[in-house]
C-alpha positions as CSV (number, residue, x, y, z in Angstrom):
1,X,1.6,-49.9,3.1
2,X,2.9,-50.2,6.6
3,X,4.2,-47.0,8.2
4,X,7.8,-47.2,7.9
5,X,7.3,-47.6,4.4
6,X,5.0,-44.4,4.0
7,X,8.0,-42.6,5.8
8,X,10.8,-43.6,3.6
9,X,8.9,-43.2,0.5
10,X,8.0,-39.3,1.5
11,X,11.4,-38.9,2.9
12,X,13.2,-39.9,-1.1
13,X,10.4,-38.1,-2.6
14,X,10.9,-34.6,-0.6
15,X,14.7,-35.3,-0.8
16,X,14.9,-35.4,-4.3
17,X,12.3,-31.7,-4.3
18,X,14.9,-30.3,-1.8
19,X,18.0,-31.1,-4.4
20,X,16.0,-29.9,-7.3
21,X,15.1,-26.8,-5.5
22,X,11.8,-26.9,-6.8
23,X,8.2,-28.3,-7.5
24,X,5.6,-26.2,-9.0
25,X,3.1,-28.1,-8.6
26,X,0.6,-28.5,-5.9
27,X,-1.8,-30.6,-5.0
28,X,-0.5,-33.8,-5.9
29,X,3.3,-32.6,-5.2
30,X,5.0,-33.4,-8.7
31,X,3.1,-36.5,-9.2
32,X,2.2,-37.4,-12.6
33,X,-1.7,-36.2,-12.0
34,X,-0.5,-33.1,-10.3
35,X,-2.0,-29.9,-11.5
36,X,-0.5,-26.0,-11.7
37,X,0.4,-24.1,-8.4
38,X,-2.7,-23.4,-6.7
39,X,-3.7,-19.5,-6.9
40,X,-4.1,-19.5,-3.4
41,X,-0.8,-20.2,-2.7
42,X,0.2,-16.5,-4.1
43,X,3.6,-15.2,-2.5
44,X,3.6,-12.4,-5.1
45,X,3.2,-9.8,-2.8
46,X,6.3,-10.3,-0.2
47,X,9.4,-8.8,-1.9
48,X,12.0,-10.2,0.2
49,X,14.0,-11.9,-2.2
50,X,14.8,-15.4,0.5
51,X,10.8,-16.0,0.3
52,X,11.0,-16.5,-3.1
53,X,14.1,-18.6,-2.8
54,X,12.7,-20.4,-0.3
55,X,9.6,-21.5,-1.9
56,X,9.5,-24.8,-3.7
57,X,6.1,-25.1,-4.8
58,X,4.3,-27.3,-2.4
59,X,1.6,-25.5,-0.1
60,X,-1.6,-26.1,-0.9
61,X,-2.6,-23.2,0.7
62,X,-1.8,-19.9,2.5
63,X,-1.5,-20.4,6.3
64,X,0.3,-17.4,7.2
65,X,-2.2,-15.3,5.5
66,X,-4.8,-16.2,8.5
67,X,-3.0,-16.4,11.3
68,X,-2.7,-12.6,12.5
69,X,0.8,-13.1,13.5
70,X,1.3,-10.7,16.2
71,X,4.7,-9.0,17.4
72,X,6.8,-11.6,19.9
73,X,4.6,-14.7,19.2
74,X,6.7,-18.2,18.6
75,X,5.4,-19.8,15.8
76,X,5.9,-23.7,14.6
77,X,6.0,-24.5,11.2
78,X,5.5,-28.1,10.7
79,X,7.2,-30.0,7.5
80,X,8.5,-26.5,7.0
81,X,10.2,-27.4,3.9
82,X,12.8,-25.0,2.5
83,X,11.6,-22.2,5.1
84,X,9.1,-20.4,3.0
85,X,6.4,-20.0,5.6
86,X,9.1,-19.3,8.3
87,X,10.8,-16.6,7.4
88,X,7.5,-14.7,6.3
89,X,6.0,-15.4,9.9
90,X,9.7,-14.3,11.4
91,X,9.1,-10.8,9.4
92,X,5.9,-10.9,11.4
93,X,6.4,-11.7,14.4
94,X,9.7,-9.7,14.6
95,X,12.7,-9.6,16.9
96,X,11.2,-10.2,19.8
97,X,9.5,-13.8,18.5
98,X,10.4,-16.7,17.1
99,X,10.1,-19.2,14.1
100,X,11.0,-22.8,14.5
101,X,10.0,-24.9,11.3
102,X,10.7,-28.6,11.8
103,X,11.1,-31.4,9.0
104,X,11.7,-34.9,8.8
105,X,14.0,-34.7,5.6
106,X,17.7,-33.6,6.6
107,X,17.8,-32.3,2.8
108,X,15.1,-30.0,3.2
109,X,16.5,-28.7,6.5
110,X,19.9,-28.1,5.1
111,X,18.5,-26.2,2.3
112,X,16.2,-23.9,4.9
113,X,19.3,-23.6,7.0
114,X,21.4,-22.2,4.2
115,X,18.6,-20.2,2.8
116,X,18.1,-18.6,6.9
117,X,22.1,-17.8,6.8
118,X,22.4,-16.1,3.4
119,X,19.2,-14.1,4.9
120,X,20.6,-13.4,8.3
121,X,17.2,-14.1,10.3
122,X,18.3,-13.7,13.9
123,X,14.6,-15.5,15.0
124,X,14.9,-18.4,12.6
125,X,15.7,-21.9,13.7
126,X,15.3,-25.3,12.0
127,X,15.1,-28.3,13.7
128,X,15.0,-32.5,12.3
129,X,12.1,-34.1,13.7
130,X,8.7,-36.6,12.8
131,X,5.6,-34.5,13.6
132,X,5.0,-37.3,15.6
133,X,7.3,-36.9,17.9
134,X,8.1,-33.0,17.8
135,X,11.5,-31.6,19.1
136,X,9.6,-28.7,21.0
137,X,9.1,-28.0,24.3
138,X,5.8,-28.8,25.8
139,X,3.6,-25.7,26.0
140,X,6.5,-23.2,24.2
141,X,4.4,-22.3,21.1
142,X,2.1,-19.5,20.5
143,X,1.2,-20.7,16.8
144,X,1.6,-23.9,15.1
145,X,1.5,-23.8,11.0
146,X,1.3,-25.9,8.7
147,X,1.2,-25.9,4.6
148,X,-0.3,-29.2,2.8
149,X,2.1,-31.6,4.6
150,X,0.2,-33.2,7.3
151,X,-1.7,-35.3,4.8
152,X,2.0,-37.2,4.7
153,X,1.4,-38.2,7.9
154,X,0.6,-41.6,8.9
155,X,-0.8,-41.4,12.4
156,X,-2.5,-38.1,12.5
157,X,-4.3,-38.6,15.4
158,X,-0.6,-38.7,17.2
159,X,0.6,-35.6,15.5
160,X,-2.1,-33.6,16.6
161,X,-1.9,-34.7,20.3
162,X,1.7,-33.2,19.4
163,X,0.4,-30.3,18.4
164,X,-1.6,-29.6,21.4
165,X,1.1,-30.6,23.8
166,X,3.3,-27.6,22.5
167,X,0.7,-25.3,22.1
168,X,0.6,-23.0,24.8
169,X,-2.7,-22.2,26.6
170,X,-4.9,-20.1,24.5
171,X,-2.5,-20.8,21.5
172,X,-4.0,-21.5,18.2
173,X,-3.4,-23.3,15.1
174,X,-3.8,-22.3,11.1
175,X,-3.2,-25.2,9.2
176,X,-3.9,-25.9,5.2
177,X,-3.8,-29.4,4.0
178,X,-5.5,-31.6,1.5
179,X,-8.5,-33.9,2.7
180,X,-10.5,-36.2,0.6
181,X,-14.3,-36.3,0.8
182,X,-16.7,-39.6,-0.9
183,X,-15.2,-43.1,-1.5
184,X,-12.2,-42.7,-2.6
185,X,-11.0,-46.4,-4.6
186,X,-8.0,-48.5,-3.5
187,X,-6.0,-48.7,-5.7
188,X,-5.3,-44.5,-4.9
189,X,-5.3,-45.1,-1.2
190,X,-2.7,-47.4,-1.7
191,X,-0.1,-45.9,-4.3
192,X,2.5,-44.9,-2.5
193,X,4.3,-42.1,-4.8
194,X,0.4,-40.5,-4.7
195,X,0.7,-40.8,-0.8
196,X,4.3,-38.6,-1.4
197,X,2.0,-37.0,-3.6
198,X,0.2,-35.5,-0.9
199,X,-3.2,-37.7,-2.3
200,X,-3.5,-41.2,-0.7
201,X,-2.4,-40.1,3.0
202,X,-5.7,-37.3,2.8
203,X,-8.6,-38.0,5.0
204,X,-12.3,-37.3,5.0
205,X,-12.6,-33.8,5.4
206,X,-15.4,-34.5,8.3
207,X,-13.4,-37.4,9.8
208,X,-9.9,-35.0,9.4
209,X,-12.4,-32.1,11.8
210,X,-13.0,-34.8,14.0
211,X,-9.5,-35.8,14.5
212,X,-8.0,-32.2,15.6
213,X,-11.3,-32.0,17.8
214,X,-10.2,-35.5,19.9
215,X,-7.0,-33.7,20.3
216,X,-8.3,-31.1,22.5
217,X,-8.8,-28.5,19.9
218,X,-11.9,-26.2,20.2
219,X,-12.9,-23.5,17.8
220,X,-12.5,-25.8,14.9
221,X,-13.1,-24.1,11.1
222,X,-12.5,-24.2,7.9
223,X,-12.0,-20.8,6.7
224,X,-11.2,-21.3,2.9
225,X,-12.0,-25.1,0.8
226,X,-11.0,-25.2,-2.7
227,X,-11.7,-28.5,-4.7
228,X,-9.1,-29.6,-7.2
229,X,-9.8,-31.4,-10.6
230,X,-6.7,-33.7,-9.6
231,X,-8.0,-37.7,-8.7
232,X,-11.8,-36.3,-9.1
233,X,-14.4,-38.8,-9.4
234,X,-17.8,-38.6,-10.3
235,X,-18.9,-39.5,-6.4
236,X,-15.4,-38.6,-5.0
237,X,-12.4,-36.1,-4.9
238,X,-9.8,-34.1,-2.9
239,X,-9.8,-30.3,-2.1
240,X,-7.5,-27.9,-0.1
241,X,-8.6,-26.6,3.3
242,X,-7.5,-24.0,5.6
243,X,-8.2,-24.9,9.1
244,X,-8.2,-22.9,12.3
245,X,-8.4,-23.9,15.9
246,X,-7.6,-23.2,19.6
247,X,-6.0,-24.8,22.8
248,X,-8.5,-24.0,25.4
């Protein structure tokens, strides 16, 4: 699979969750193997009726629960879906800050844009854009987020030189994903509806450490794992991290 063809197979796949309006399923994204929503990713608590609306289904974890928002902090939701994860860190982060979620599929962002006017968020914006190649000013973000969607990625080691380049100093990032840990066979790595999936694109969890470290990153932790019976071999599988990090 060459990368333009990871790309357009995500970008139908999400496009068609966006028009849906819904997933419920996580990991694995709606794919055939996928498995109930996590219990991790629990939005039970928040009232606010546009987080639920906003919610489709497809974290794998709960980045906003670790990253200590705090009062006028501009926070950078990557593949920020229908704007779940963005309107809670808005609430926290309050009038004075800002959220910016950015997405690849135009679908998604017109249903986060929508779901941001019926709410009236002042702070919210939503912007089209690869992680890759972010539309955000270099240095401009306090707190970069992201929920089970950098696994989609092909070049990761680009999107987190990305990442740092926004970052402002002393920012920090709190980021849940799925990585993979023992030999994971071919024929997975190269199904393309399990890369949409949010399966084949995972890496090692070691070598997926390794990568945010070469990007500048310090401070680099997983803070919660939780292995999934989805794709589990007896010497291999895939679990759900929650990573934090810091621009020095």
């Amino acid at each position: 699979m060459d990368e333009n063809s990871i790309k357009l197979t995500v970008k139908n796949h999400y496009a068609k969750v966006a028009a849906q309006g819904s997933c419920g399923c996580s990991p694995g994204c709606c794919s055939e193997d996928a498995v109930e929503i996590n219990p991790l990713v629990d939005y039970g608590s928040i009232e606010n009726p546009i987080v639920a609306q906003a919610n489709l289904g497809l974290g794998c974890g709960l980045p906003t629960g670790f990253a200590a928002f705090q009062k006028g902090e501009t926070v950078l939701d990557l593949g920020s879906g229908a704007g779940v994860d963005v309107f809670i860190a808005a609430q926290q982060v309050g009038p004075a800050g800002k959220a910016i979620g950015v997405d690849m599929t135009p679908e998604m962002i017109w249903r986060a844009r929508q779901n941001a006017q019926q709410a009236s968020y002042p702070n919210v914006e939503f912007r089209l854009g690869e992680i890759e190649s972010l539309p955000v000013e270099t240095g401009s973000v306090d707190v970069v987020i992201s929920n089970c969607v950098l696994n989609l990625v092909p070049d990761k080691a680009r999107a987190f030189a990305e990442i740092f380049r926004v970052l402002k100093s002393g920012g920090r990032i709190v980021i849940s994903d799925i990585v993979s840990y023992g030999n994971i066979p071919d024929a997975i790595r190269q199904d393309a509806e399990a890369w949409a999936g949010c399966i084949s694109g995972a890496v090692d969890r070691e070598g997926y450490l390794e990568i945010i470290r070469a990007a500048g990153i310090t401070n680099v932790q997983i803070v919660q794992q939780v292995d999934y019976d989805a794709y589990r071999g007896s010497e291999y599988g895939f679990a759900s991290v929650t990573v934090l990090g810091k621009k020095p």
